[in-house]
C-alpha positions as CSV (number, residue, x, y, z in Angstrom):
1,X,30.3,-1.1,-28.4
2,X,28.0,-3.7,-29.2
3,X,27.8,-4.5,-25.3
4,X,26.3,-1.0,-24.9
5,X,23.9,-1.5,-28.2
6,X,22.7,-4.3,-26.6
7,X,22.1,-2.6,-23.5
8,X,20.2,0.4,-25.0
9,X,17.9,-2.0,-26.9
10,X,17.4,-3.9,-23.5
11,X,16.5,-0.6,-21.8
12,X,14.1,0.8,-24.7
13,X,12.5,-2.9,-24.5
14,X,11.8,-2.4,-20.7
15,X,10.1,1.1,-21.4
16,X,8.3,-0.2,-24.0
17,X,6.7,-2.7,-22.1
18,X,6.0,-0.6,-18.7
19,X,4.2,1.9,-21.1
20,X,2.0,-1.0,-23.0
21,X,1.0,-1.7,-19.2
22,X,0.6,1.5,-18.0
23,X,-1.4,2.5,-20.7
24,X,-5.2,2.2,-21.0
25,X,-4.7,2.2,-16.7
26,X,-4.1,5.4,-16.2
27,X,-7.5,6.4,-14.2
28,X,-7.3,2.9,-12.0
29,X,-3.7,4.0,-11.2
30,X,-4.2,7.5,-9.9
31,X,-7.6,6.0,-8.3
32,X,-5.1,3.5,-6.1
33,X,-3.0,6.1,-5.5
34,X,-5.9,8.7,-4.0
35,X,-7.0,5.6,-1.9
36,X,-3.2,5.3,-0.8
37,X,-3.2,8.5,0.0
38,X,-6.7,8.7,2.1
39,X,-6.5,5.1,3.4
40,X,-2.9,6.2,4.9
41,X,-3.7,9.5,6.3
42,X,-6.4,7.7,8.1
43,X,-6.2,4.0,8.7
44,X,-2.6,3.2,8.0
45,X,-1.9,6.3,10.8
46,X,-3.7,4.3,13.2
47,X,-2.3,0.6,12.3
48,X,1.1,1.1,10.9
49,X,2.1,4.5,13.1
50,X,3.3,2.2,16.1
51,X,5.5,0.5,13.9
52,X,6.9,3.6,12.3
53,X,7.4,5.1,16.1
54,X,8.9,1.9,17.7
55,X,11.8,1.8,14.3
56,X,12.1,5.3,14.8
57,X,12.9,5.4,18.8
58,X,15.2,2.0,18.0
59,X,17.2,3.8,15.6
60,X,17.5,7.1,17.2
61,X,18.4,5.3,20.7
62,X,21.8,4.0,18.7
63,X,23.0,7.8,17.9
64,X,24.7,9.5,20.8
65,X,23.5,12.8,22.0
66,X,26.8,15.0,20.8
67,X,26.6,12.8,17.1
68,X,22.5,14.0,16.4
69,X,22.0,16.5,14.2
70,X,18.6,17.4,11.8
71,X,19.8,15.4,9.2
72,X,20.7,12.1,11.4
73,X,16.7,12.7,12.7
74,X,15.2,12.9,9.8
75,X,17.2,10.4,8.0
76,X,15.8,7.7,11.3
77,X,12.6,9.1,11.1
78,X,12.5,8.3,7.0
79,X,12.8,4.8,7.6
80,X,13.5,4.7,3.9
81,X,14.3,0.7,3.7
82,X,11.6,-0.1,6.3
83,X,9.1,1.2,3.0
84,X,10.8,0.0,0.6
85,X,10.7,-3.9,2.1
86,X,6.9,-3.0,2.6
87,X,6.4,-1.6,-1.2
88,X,8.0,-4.8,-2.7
89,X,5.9,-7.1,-0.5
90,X,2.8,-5.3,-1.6
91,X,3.8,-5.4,-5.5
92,X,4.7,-9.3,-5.2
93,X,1.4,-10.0,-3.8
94,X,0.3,-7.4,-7.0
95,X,1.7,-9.5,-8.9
96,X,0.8,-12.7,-8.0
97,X,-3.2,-12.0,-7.7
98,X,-3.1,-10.3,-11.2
99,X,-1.7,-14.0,-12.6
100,X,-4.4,-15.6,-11.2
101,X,-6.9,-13.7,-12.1
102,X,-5.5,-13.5,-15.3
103,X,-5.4,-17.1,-15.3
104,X,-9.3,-17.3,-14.6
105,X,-10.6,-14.1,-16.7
106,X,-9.8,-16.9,-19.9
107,X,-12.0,-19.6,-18.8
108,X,-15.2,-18.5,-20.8
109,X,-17.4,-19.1,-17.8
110,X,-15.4,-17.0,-15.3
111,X,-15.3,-13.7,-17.7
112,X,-16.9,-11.5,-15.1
113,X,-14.4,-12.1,-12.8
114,X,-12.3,-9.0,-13.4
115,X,-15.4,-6.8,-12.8
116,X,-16.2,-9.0,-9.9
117,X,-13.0,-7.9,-8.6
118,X,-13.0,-4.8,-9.1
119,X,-16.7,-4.9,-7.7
120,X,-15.5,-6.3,-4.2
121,X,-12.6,-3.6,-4.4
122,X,-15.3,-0.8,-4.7
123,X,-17.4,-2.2,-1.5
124,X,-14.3,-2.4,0.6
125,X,-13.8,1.4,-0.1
126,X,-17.3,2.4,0.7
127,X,-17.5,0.2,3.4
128,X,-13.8,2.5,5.0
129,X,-15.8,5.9,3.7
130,X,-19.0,4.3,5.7
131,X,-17.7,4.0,8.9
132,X,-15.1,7.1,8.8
133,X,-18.3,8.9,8.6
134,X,-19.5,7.2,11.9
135,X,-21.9,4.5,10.2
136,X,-22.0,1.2,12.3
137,X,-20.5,-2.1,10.0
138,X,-19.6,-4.2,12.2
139,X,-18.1,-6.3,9.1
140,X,-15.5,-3.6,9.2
141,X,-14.5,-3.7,12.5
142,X,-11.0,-5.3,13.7
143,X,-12.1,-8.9,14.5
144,X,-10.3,-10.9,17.5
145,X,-9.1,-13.2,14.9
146,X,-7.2,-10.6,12.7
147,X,-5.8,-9.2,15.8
148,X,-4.3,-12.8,17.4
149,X,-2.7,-13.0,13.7
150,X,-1.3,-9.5,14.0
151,X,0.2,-9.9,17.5
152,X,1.5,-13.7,16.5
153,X,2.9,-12.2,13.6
154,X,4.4,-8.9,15.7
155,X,6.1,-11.5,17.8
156,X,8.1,-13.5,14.8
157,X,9.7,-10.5,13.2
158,X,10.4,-8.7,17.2
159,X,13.9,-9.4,16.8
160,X,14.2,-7.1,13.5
161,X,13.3,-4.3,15.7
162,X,16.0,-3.8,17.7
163,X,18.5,-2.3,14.8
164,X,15.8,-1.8,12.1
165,X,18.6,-0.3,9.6
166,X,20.0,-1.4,6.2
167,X,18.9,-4.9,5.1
168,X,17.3,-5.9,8.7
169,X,14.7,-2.6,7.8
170,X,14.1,-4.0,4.4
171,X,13.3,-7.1,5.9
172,X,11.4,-5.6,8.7
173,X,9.4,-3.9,6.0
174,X,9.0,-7.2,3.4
175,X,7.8,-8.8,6.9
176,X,5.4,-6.6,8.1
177,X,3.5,-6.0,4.1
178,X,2.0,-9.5,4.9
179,X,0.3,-8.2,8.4
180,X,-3.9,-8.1,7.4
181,X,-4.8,-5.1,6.2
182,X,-8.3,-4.3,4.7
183,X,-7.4,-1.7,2.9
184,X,-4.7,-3.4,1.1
185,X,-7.0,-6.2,0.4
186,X,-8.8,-3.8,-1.3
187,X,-6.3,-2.2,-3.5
188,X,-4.8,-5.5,-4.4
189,X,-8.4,-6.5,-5.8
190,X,-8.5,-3.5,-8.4
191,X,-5.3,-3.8,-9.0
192,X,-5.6,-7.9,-9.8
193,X,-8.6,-7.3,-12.0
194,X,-6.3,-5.8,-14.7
195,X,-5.5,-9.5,-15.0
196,X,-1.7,-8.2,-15.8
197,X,0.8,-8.9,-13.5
198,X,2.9,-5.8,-14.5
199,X,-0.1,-3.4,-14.9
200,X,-0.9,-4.5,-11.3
201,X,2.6,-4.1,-9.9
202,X,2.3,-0.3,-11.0
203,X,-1.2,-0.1,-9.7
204,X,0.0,-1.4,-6.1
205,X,3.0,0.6,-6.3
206,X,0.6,3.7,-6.8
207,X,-1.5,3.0,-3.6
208,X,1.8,2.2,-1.9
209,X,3.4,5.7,-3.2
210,X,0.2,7.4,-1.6
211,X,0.5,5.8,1.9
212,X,4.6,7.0,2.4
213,X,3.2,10.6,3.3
214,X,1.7,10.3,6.2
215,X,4.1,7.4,7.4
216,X,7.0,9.6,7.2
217,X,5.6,12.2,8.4
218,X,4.8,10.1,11.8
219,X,8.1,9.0,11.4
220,X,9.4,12.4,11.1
221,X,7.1,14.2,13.8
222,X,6.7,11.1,16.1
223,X,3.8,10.9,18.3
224,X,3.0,14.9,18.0
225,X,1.4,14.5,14.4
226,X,-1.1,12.2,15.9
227,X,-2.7,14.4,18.0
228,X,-3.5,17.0,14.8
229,X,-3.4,15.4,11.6
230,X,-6.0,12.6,12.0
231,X,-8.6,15.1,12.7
232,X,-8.5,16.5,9.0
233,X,-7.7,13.2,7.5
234,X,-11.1,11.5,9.1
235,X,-12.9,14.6,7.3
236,X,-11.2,14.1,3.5
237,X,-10.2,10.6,3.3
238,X,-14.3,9.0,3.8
239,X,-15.1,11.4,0.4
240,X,-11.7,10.7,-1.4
241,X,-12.2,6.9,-1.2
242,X,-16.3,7.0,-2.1
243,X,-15.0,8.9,-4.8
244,X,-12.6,6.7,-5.7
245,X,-15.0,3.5,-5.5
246,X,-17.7,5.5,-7.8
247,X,-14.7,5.8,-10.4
248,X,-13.6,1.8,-9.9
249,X,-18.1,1.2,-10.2
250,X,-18.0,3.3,-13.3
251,X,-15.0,0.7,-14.9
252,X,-16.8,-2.4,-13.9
253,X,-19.9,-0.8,-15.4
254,X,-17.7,-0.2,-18.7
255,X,-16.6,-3.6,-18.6
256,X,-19.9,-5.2,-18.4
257,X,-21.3,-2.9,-21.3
């Protein structure tokens, strides 16, 4: 009995203090999650989909032809642990930035650093929204460097591929969370300048939430979703995230006031 009192009170403490950090954060949380959602029908589509295609085909190729049915393929095509290795990578690193900026925001001198932060956040997304709509930044653009690191990095965790299932997905999925990624660079800045490691881990796990769509459904479709949906994501997602950086412009100019 008093094991289970204990228990409850445990539990009520633990919802207690997600809704202290959700609180207040409610606009920068669904803002993370529209850039989830717009950054992955778009960009993540583009950098992530070959990863979500070569699980996909690995997995498949270990079910025999009389064994498949629609719920075997869309169970592969889910690669449910694959995204839940990458959501915990990108809520640790959530975590961590918010502590340090935490840290920093206290030193009298360094007080604009959460609206600095959330600044730089803002850029990155009009900088995406720029050059979906075809504007030149070369700043933006895939450099050989971040490449090399991606490739070196693609060769490390290789192994992982060949039965991406159970624990070797969720470790294929932790792995991969720490390949560069702009956009993520971006979200974890907004999400950091909360300067609360627990306010940021929901923040991040809203932009992760709103890149699973389009991931599963490559995973789902395969290669024929590529051919149709980027063509209506490249219209939407350049307005959802200039949208979205007004909204994080209109909290540092809060902050600031």
């Amino acid at each position: 009995m008093e094991q289970s009192i204990f228990l409850e009170s445990l539990f009520m403490a633990g919802i207690a203090e997600c809704s202290s950090a959700i609180d207040g954060s409610e606009g920068l949380l669904f803002a993370l999650f529209m850039v989830g959602l717009a950054g992955g029908a778009s960009h993540c589509v583009g950098m992530c989909g070959p990863f979500v295609v070569s699980q996909v085909q690995a997995r498949l190729e270990t079910i025999s032809v009389s064994s498949m049915n629609e719920f075997k393929r869309i169970s592969g095509g889910a690669l449910v642990p694959y995204h839940l290795g990458r959501g915990t990578t990108y809520m640790l690193m959530g975590a961590v930035a918010a502590f340090v900026s935490g840290q920093l925001t206290q030193i009298p001198a360094l007080s604009w650093f959460a609206a600095g932060l959330l600044s730089f956040a803002a850029l990155f997304f009009i900088g995406y929204a720029l050059r979906g709509l075809g504007v030149p930044l070369s700043f933006f653009k895939n450099s050989g460097e971040e490449s090399k690191l991606s490739r070196a990095w693609g060769r490390l965790i290789k192994p992982l591929f060949s039965h991406p299932t159970g624990f070797r997905g969720y470790g294929l999925g932790l792995m991969l969370g720490f390949i560069p990624c702009g956009l993520l660079y971006g979200a974890l800045a907004a999400a950091a300048a909360s300067g609360e490691w627990l306010t940021a881990v929901f923040g991040i796990m809203a932009f992760w939430l709103g890149t699973v769509p389009s991931l599963f459904g490559i995973g789902i479709a395969g290669g024929a979703i590529l051919g149709r949906w980027p063509k209506l994501a490249h219209k939407a997602a350049p307005i959802l995230l200039l949208i979205n950086a007004g909204f994080l412009l209109h909290l540092v100019q809060r902050m600031l006031s």
